[in-house]
PAROVEX-394620 format. One record per residue (C-alpha): residue number from 1; residue in three letters; z, y, x. Coordinates in pm, 1 decimal. Each point is the difference from the previous one (the first is absolute). Example, Ala and Ser with C-alpha at 12.3 -4.5 7.8 and 13.67 -1.06 7.14 Angstrom:
! residues 2
{n:1	res:ALA	w:780.0	v:-450.0	u:1230.0}
{n:2	res:SER	w:-66.0	v:344.0	u:137.0}
//
This chain:
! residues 176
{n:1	res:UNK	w:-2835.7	v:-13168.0	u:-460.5}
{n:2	res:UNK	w:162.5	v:349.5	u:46.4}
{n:3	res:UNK	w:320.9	v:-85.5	u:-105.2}
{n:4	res:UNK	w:5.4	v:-218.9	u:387.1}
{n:5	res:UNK	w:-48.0	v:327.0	u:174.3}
{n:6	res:UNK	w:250.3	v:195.5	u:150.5}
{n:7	res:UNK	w:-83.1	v:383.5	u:75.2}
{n:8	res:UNK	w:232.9	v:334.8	u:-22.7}
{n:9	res:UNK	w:17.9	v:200.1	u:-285.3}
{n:10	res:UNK	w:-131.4	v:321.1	u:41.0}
{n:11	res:UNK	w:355.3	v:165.8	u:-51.6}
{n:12	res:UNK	w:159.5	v:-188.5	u:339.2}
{n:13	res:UNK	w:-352.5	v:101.9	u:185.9}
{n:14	res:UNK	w:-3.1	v:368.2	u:-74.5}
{n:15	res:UNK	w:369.8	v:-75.3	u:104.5}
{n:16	res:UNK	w:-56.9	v:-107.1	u:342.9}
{n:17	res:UNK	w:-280.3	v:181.0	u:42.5}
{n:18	res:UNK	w:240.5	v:300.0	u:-22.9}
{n:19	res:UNK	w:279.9	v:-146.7	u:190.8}
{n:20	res:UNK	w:-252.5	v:-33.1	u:314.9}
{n:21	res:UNK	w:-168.5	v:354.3	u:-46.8}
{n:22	res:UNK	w:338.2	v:184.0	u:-19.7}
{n:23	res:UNK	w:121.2	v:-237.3	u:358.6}
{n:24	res:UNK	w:-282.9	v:110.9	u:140.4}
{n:25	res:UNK	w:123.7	v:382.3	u:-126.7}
{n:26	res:UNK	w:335.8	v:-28.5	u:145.9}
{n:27	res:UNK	w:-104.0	v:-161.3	u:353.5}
{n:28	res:UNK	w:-334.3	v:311.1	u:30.4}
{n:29	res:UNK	w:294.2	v:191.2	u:-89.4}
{n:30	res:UNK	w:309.0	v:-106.6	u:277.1}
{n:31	res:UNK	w:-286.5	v:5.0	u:254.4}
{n:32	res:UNK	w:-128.3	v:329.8	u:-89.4}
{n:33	res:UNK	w:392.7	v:136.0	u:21.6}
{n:34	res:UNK	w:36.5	v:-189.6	u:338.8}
{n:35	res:UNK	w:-310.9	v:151.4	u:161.9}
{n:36	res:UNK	w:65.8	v:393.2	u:-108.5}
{n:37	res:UNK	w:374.9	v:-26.4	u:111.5}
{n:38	res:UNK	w:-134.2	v:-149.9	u:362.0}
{n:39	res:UNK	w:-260.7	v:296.3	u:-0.1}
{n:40	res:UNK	w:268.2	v:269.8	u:-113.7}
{n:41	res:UNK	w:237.7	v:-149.0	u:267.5}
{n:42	res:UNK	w:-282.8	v:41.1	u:247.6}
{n:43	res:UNK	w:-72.1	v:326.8	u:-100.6}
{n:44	res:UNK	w:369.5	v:141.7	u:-18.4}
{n:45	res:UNK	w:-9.4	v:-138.7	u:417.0}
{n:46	res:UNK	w:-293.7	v:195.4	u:88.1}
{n:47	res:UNK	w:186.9	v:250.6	u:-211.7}
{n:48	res:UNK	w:303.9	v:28.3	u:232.1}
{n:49	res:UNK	w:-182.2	v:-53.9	u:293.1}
{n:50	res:UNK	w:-226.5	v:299.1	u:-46.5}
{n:51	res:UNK	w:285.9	v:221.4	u:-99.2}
{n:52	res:UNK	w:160.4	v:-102.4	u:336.6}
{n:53	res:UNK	w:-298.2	v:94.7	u:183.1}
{n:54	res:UNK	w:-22.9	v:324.2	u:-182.4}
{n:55	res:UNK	w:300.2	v:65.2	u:108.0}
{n:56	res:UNK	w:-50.9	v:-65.0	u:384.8}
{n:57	res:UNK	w:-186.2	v:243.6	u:111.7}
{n:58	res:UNK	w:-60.5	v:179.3	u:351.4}
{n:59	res:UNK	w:-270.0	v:260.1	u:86.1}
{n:60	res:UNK	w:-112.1	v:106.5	u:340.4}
{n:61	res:UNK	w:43.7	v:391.5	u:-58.7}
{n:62	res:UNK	w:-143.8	v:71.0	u:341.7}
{n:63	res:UNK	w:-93.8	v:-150.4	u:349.2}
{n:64	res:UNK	w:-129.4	v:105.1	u:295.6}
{n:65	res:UNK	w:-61.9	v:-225.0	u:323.8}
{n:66	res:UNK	w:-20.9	v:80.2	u:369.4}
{n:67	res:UNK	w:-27.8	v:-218.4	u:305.6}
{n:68	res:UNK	w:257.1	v:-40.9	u:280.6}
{n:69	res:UNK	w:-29.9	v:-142.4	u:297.7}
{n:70	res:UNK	w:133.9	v:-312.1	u:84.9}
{n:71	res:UNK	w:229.3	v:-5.1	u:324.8}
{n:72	res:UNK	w:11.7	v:-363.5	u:16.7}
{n:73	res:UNK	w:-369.8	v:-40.8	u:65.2}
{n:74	res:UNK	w:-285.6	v:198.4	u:190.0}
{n:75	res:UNK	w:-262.1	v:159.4	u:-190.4}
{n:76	res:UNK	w:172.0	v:-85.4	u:-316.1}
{n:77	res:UNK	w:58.8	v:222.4	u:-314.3}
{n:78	res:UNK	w:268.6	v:-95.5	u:-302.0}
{n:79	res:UNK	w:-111.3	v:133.9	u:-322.8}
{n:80	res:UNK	w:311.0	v:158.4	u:-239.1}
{n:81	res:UNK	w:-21.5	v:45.5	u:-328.6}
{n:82	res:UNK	w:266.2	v:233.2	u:-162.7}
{n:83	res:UNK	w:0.1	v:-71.0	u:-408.9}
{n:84	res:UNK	w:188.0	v:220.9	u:-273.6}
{n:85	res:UNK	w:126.9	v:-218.2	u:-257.5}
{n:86	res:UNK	w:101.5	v:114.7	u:-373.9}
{n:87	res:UNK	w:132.4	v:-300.7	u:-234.8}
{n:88	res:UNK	w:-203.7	v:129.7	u:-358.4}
{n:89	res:UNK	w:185.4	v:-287.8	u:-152.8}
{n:90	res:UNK	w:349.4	v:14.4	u:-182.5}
{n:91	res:UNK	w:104.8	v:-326.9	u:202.0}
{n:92	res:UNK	w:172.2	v:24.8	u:369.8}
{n:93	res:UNK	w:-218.4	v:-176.3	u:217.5}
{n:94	res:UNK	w:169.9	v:-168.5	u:315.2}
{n:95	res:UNK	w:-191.5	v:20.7	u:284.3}
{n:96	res:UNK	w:42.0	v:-196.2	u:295.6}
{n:97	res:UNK	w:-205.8	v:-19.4	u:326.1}
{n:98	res:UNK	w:-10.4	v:-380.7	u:-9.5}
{n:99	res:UNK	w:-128.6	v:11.6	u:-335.3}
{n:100	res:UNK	w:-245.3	v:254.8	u:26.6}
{n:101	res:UNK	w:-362.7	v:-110.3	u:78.6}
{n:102	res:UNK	w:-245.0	v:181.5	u:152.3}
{n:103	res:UNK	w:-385.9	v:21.6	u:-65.6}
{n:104	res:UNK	w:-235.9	v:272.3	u:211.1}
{n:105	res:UNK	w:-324.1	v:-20.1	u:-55.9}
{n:106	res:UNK	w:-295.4	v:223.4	u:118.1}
{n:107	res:UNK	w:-329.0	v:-7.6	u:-181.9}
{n:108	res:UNK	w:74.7	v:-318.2	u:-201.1}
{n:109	res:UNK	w:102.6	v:-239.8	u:300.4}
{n:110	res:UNK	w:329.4	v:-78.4	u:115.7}
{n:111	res:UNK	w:136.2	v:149.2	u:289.0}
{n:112	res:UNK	w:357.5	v:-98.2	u:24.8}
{n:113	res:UNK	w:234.2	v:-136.6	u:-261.5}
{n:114	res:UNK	w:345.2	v:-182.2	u:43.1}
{n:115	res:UNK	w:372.1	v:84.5	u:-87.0}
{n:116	res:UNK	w:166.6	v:288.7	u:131.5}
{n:117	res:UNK	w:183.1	v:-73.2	u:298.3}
{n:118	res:UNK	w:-188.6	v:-293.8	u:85.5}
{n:119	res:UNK	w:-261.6	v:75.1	u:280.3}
{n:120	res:UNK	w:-256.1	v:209.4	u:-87.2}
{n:121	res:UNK	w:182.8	v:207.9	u:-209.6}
{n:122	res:UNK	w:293.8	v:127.2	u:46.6}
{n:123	res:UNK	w:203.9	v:222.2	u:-248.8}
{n:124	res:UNK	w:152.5	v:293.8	u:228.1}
{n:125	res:UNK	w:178.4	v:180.6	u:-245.1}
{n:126	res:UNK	w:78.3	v:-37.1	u:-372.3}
{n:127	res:UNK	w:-41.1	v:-335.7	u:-84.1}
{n:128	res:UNK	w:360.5	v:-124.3	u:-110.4}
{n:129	res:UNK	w:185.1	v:110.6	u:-337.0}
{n:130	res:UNK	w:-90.9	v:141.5	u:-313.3}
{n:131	res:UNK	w:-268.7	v:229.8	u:-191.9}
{n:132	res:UNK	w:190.7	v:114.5	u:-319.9}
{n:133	res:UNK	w:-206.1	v:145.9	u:-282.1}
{n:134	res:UNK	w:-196.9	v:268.2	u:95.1}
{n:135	res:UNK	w:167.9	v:38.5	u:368.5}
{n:136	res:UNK	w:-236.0	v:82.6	u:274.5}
{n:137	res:UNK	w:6.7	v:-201.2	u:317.5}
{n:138	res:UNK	w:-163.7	v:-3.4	u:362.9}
{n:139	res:UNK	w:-72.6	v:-323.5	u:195.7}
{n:140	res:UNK	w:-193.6	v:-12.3	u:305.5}
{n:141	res:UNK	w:-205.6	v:-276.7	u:102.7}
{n:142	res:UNK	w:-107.3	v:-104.6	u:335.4}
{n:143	res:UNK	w:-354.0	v:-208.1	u:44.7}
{n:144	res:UNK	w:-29.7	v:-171.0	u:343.7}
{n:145	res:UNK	w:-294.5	v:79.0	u:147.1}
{n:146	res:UNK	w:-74.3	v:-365.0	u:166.9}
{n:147	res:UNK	w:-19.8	v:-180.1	u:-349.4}
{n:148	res:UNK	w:-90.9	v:300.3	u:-222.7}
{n:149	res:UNK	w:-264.4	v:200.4	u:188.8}
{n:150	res:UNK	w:74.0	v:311.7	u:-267.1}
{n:151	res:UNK	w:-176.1	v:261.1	u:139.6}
{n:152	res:UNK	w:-115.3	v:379.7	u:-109.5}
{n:153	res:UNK	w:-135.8	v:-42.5	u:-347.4}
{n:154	res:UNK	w:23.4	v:-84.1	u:-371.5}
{n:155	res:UNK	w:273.8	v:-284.0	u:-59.7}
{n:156	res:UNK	w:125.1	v:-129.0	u:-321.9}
{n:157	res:UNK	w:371.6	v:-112.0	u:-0.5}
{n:158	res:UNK	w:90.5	v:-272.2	u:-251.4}
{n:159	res:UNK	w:394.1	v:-21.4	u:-29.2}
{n:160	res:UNK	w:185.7	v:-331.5	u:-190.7}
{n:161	res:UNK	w:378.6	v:30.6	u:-86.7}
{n:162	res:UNK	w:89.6	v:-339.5	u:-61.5}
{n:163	res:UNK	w:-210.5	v:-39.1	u:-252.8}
{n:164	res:UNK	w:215.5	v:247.5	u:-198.6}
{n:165	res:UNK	w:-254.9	v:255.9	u:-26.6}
{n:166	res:UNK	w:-319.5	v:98.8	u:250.1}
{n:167	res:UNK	w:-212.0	v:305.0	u:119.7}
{n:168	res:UNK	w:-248.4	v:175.8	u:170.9}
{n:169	res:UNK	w:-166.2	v:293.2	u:152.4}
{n:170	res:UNK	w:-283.9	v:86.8	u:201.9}
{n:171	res:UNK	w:60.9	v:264.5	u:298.8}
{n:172	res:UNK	w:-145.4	v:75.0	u:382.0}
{n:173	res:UNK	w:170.2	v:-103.0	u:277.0}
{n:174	res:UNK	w:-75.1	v:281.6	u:327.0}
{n:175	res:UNK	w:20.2	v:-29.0	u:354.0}
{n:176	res:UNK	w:251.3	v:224.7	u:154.4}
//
């Protein structure tokens, strides 16, 4: 009666049984390779891009605002802001007046923002060329007082460059 039965002999089972265990190995394995090469990729990205950043970097040595009256309309004061700017990176930063974008802000809320040279603020002087490492600049910016409304107090300026690199700085602006 056992002589009709067919089973495996324990040799070809411990065989197969090894076959499948050492498969399943080598595929834990090539997965395990696949994900820490995406996540070291993905790491050596966030790498770079950091180091750019790093890199990119303008400070608002000093500001100082004042308000000046606007000829165009009656009753009307312009607020100017005149920044100091020092690139602390070792990267030249280009600067731009269409690229730069402008943020004022007094106590937390939004006064003005936009572009330079796009009504309400417009760059006066500065805004065009390059800020070499270390090299000191002046740029002058011009708030329109029928949009912005900056008058005598506590502002916070917010600059962009393109996305290149981005500051700030608290300062007063004064009546004359």
């Amino acid at each position: 009666m056992l002589k009709n039965r067919k089973s495996l002999s324990p040799i070809i089972a411990v065989i197969l049984i090894l076959m499948m265990t050492i498969a399943g190995a080598a595929a834990a394995f090539f997965w395990f390779v696949r994900m820490q090469s995406e996540l070291q990729g993905g790491t050596e990205t966030y790498s770079d891009e950091l180091s750019e950043k790093i890199s990119s970097r303008i400070e608002i040595t000093e500001a100082e605002g004042k308000t000046t009256y606007n000829l165009t309309q009656e009753d009307a004061w312009n607020a100017n802001a005149t920044l100091y700017l020092q690139n602390r990176g070792t990267k030249t930063i280009s600067i731009n007046d269409s690229k730069i974008t402008a943020i004022l802000r007094q106590d937390g809320n939004t006064v003005c923002s936009g572009v330079a040279n796009v009504n309400p603020i417009k760059c006066i002087s500065g805004c065009t060329g390059t800020i070499k490492e270390n090299e000191l600049i002046q740029i002058i910016m011009e708030f329109n007082a029928t949009t912005c409304n900056a008058n005598e107090g506590r502002y916070k300026l917010t600059l962009d460059f393109n996305g290149e690199t981005s500051t700030a700085k608290e300062f007063d602006i004064k009546e004359l």
